[in-house]
N, C-alpha and C positions, 0 to 999 in steps of 0.2 A: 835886232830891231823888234818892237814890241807890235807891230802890226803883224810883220811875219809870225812871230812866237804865237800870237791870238787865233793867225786865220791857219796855221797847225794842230792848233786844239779842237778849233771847229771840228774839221775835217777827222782828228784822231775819235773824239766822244761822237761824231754822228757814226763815224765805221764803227765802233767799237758797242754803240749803241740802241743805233736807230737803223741796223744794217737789213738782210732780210729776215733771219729770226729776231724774233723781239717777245719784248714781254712788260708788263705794265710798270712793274720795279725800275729796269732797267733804260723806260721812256722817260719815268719820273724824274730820275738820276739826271738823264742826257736834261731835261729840261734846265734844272737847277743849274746844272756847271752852263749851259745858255745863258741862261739868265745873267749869272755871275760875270759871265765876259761879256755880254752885253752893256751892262756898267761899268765896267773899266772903257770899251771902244766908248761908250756918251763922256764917261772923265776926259779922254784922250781928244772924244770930238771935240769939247768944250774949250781944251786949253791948248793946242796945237793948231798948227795951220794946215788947212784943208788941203787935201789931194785925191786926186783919183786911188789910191789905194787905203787912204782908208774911207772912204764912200764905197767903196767896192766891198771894203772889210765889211760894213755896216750891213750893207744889198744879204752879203753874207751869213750874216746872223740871225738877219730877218726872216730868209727862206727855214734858215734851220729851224728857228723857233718857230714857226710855221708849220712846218713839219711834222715837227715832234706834237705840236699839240693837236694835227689832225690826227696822225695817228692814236693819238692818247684816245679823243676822241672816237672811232671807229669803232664798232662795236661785236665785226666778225673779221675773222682774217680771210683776206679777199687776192688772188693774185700769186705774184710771188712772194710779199709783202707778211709774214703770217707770225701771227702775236702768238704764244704760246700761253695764254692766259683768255683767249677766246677762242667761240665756235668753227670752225673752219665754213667753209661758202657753202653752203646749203641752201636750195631754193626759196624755202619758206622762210628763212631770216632774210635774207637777199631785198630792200625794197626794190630792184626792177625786175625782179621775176617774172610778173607778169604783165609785162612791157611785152610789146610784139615787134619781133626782127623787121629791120627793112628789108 
């Protein structure tokens, strides 16, 4: 089934991608193959009849793409989260450094 086969691929490019090491090449990549099944699930929304799994498929892609492009976006690695193409968390790139604890 082609919903199944779609929401595998998600799941396979964001582990294989957007996992905890990362790097800007390899968010790029995860983006594009997003993108690309993103327009096959709108074909499939388009000409098929609607169900909860592929709404869900869809919920699905959306977070990914999401994702992938905050991360792209971010401009230090923060967390466990850590691009190997940026700064690692250092207070002075940090904007809430000086933020004061509750």
């Amino acid at each position: 089934m082609l919903i199944s086969h779609l929401w595998d691929e998600i799941r396979t490019c964001m582990w294989n991608y957007v996992g905890i090491v990362r790097s800007n090449k390899r968010l790029s990549r995860a983006l594009t193959r997003v993108t690309n099944i993103e327009m096959e699930i709108e074909d499939y929304y388009k000409n098929f009849e609607i169900n909860s799994d592929i709404i869900e498929l869809k919920n699905l892609c959306a977070v990914a793409k999401l994702t992938i492009q905050s991360a792209l976006q971010r401009k230090v690695s923060v967390g466990t989260h850590y691009n190997v193409d940026l700064p690692s968390n250092r207070d002075e790139e940090t904007p809430w450094a000086n933020i004061a604890p509750l």
